[in-house]
C-alpha positions as CSV (number, residue, x, y, z in Angstrom):
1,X,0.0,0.0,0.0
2,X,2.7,2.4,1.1
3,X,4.5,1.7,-2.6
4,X,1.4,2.1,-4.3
5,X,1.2,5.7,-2.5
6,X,5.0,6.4,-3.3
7,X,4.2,5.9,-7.0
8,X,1.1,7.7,-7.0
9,X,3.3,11.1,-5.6
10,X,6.1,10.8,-7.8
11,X,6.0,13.7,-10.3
12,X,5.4,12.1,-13.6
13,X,1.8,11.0,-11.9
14,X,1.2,14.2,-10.5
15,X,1.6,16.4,-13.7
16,X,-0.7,13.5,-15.3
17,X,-3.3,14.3,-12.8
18,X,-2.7,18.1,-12.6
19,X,-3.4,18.4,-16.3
20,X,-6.0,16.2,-16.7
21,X,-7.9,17.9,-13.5
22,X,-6.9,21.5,-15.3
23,X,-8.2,20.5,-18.6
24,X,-11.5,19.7,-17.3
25,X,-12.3,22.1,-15.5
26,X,-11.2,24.6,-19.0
27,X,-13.6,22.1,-20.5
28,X,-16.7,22.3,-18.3
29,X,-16.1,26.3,-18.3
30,X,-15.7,26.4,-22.3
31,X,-12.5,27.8,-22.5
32,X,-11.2,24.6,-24.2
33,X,-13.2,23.0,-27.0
34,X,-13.6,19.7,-26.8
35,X,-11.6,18.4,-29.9
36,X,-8.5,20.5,-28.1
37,X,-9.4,18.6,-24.8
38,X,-9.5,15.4,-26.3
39,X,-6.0,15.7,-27.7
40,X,-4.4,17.3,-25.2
41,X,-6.0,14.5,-22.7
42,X,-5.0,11.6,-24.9
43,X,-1.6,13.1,-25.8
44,X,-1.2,12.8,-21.5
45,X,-2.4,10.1,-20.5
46,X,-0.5,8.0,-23.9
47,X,2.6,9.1,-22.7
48,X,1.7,8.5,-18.9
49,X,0.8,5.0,-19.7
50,X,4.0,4.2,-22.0
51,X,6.1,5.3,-19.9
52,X,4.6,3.0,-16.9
53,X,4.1,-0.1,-19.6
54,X,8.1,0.4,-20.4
55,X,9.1,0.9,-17.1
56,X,7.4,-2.4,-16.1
57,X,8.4,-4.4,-19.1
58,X,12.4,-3.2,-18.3
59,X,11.8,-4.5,-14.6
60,X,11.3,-8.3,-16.0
């Protein structure tokens, strides 16, 4: 539980959740359209994920 936490605060996972929490609210408000939101938010999250799904396939 305590790693789990540890990973969850490290920065990579924080920007991730900063921008996606930041680019919602833009959203909801209608500063950001939702084509830009969409491919900021995929953009973010695809690089969150490849960067977790390489750092657990070079920990084998």
């Amino acid at each position: 539980m305590w790693e789990r936490l540890t990973r969850l605060l490290c920065v990579k996972s924080l920007v991730t959740l900063v921008m996606t929490f930041t680019f919602a609210v833009l959203a909801l408000s209608g500063r950001v359209t939702e084509q830009q939101f969409m491919t900021v938010f995929t953009v973010v999250i695809a690089f969150y994920f490849g960067t977790q799904s390489q750092k657990s396939s070079g920990d084998s």
